[in-house]
TORGU-706252 format. One record per residue (C-alpha): residue in three letters; z negated, y negated, x negated. Coordinates in steps of 0.1 Angstrom, whole numbers, padded with zeros to 4 digits, always signed. Layout:
ALAZYX...
REM end
This chain:
UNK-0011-0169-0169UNK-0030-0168-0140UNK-0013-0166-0108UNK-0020-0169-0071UNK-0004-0145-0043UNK+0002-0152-0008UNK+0015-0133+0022UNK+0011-0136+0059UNK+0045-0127+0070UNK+0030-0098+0090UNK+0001-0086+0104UNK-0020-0081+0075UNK-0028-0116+0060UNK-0031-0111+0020UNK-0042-0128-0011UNK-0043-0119-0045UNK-0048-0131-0081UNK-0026-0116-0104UNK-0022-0121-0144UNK+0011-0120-0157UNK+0014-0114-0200UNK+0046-0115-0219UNK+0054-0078-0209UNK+0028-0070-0181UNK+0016-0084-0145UNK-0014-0068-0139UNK-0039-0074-0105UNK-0068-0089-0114UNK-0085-0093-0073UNK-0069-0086-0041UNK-0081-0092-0006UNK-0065-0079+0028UNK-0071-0078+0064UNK-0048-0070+0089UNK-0050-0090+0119UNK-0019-0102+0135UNK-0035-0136+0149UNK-0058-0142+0121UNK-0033-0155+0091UNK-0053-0192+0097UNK-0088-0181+0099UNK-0087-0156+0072UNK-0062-0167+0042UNK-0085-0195+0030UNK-0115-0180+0026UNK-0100-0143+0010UNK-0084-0172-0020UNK-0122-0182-0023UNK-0129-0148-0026UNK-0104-0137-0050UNK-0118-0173-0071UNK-0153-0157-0069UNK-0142-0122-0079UNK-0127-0135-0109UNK-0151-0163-0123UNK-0122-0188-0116UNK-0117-0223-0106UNK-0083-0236-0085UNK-0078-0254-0118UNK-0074-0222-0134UNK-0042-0214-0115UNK-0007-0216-0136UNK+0016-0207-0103UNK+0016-0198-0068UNK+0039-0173-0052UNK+0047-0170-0016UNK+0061-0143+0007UNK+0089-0160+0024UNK+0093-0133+0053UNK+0111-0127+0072UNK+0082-0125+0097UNK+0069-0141+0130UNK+0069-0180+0129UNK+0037-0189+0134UNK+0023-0166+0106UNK+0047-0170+0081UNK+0044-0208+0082UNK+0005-0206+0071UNK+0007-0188+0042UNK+0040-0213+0029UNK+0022-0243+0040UNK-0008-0234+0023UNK+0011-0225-0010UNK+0030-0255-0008UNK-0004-0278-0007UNK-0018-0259-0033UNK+0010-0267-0054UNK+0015-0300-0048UNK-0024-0304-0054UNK-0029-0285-0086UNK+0004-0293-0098UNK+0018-0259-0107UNK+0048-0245-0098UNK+0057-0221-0065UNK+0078-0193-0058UNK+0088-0178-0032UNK+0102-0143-0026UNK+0110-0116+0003UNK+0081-0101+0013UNK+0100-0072+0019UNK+0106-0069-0020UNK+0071-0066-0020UNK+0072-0035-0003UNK+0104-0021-0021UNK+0086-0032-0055UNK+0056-0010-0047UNK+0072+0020-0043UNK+0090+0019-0075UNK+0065+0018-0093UNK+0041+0048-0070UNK+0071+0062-0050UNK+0042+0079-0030UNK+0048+0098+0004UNK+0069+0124+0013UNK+0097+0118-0008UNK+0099+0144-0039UNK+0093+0129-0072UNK+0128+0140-0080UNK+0145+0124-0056UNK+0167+0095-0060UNK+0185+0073-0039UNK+0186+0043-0014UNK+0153+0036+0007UNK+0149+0013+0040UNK+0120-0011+0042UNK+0112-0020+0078UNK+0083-0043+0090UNK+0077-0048+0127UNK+0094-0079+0143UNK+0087-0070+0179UNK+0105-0074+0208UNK+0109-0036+0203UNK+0131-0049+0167UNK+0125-0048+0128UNK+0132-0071+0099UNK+0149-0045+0075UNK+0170-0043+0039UNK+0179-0012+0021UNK+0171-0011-0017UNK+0177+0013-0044UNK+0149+0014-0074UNK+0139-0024-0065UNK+0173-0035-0064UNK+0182-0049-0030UNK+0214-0038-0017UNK+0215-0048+0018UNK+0196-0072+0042UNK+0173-0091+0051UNK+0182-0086+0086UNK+0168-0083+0117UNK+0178-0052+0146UNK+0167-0031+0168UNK+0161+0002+0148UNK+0190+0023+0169UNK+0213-0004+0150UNK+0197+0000+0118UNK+0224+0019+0092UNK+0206+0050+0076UNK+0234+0071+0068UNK+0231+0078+0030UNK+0189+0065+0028UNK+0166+0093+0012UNK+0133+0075+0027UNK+0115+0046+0042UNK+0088+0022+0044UNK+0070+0001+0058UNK+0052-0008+0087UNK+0082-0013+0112UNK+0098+0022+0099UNK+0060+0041+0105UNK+0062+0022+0145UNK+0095+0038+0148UNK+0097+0066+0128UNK+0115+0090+0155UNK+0146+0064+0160UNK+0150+0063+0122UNK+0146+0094+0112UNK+0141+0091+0075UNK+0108+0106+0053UNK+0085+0081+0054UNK+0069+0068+0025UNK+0033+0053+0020UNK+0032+0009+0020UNK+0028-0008+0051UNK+0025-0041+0039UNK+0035-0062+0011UNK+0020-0057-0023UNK+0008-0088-0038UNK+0010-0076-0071UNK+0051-0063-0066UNK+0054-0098-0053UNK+0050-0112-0082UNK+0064-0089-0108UNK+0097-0101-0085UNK+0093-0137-0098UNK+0077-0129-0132UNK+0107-0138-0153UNK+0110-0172-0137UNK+0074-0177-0141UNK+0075-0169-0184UNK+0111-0188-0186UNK+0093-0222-0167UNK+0119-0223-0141UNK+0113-0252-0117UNK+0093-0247-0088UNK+0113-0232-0054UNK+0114-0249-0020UNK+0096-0223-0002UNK+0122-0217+0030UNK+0111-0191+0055UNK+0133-0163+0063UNK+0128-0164+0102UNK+0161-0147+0107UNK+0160-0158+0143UNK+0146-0186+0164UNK+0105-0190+0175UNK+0098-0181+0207UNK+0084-0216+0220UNK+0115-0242+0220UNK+0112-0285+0232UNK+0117-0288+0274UNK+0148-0300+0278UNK+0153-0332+0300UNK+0136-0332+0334UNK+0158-0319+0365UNK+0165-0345+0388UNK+0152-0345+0424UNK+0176-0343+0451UNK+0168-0366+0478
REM end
């Protein structure tokens, strides 16, 4: 089946088409540029352009899947909204998982960097969440054992990691203190090896709920203050 990837839950704004077999999810055309404040202007045309790569029509599509974050608000909500249209429209199903199992998935299956190919153990994935914090979770061989949560990286547990990854643990490698390994961003491809069994087993479509993990920055005024006279 042929499946549609989306993620804009940080700076770089990605789409993908990815074909997933009984035993195999292979990339078929990926498209990246990373640009915090372009996730609108750029993720519409890059799924044209993965379309065009491949020789394929919208109508070709069999499922969407969606990096639910955790990531800024603004950009997080275009890539769900525009998977949830797209599936509504076409009438396939869409899934939604962590985008930072897209990182973890990657580097199980490169495990790039400069962690020895011999070593084993449990790795941090980082991404930036600014206000000098990052959205973290600890996994161990694509298995996530802790998080998603959100910290500044002094708070962030690393006793016991052998590694990291990801764009928030390259901004602030000295705090953490770990090896880092190569993958910035999420992997399309990872993302939707995560969600490949529900795909083949026809499991209903997910509501695709953001992981924020904290409120957006711009909140409703609050009532005007009265005027003394």
């Amino acid at each position: 089946m042929l499946v549609l990837a989306i993620d804009t839950s940080s700076a770089a704004v990605t789409a993908a088409l990815v074909e997933v077999t009984d035993d195999e999810v292979r990339p078929r055309s990926t498209h990246t540029t990373v640009d915090a404040r372009g996730h609108g202007e750029y993720l519409a045309p890059m799924i044209s352009a993965c379309l065009a790569d491949t020789g394929h029509q919208p109508k070709d599509l069999h499922a969407i899947v969606a990096g639910l974050g955790p990531g800024p608000f603004t950009g997080l909500r275009v890539g769900l909204v525009t998977a949830a249209v797209l599936g509504e429209t076409l009438g396939i199903p869409t899934y939604g998982v962590s985008s930072l199992d897209g990182i973890a998935g990657a580097l199980t299956s490169t495990r790039t960097g400069t962690l020895e190919d011999d070593a084993d153990g449990p790795v941090l994935v980082a991404t930036d969440a600014r206000r000098k914090e990052v959205y973290w979770a600890v996994y161990h061989r694509g298995a996530r054992l802790l998080g998603p949560e959100v910290s500044r990286p002094q708070h962030v547990p690393t006793d016991g990691l052998v590694a990291m990854a990801g764009n928030g643990a390259k901004l602030y490698e000295d705090e953490l203190g770990l090896p880092l390994l190569d993958g910035d961003y999420p992997d399309p491809t990872a993302l939707v090896r995560v969600a490949a069994d529900r795909m083949r087993s026809r499991t209903t479509s997910d509501v695709l709920t953001p992981l924020y993990l904290r409120r957006p920055d711009a909140v409703e005024p609050g009532a005007p203050k009265a005027v003394s006279q």
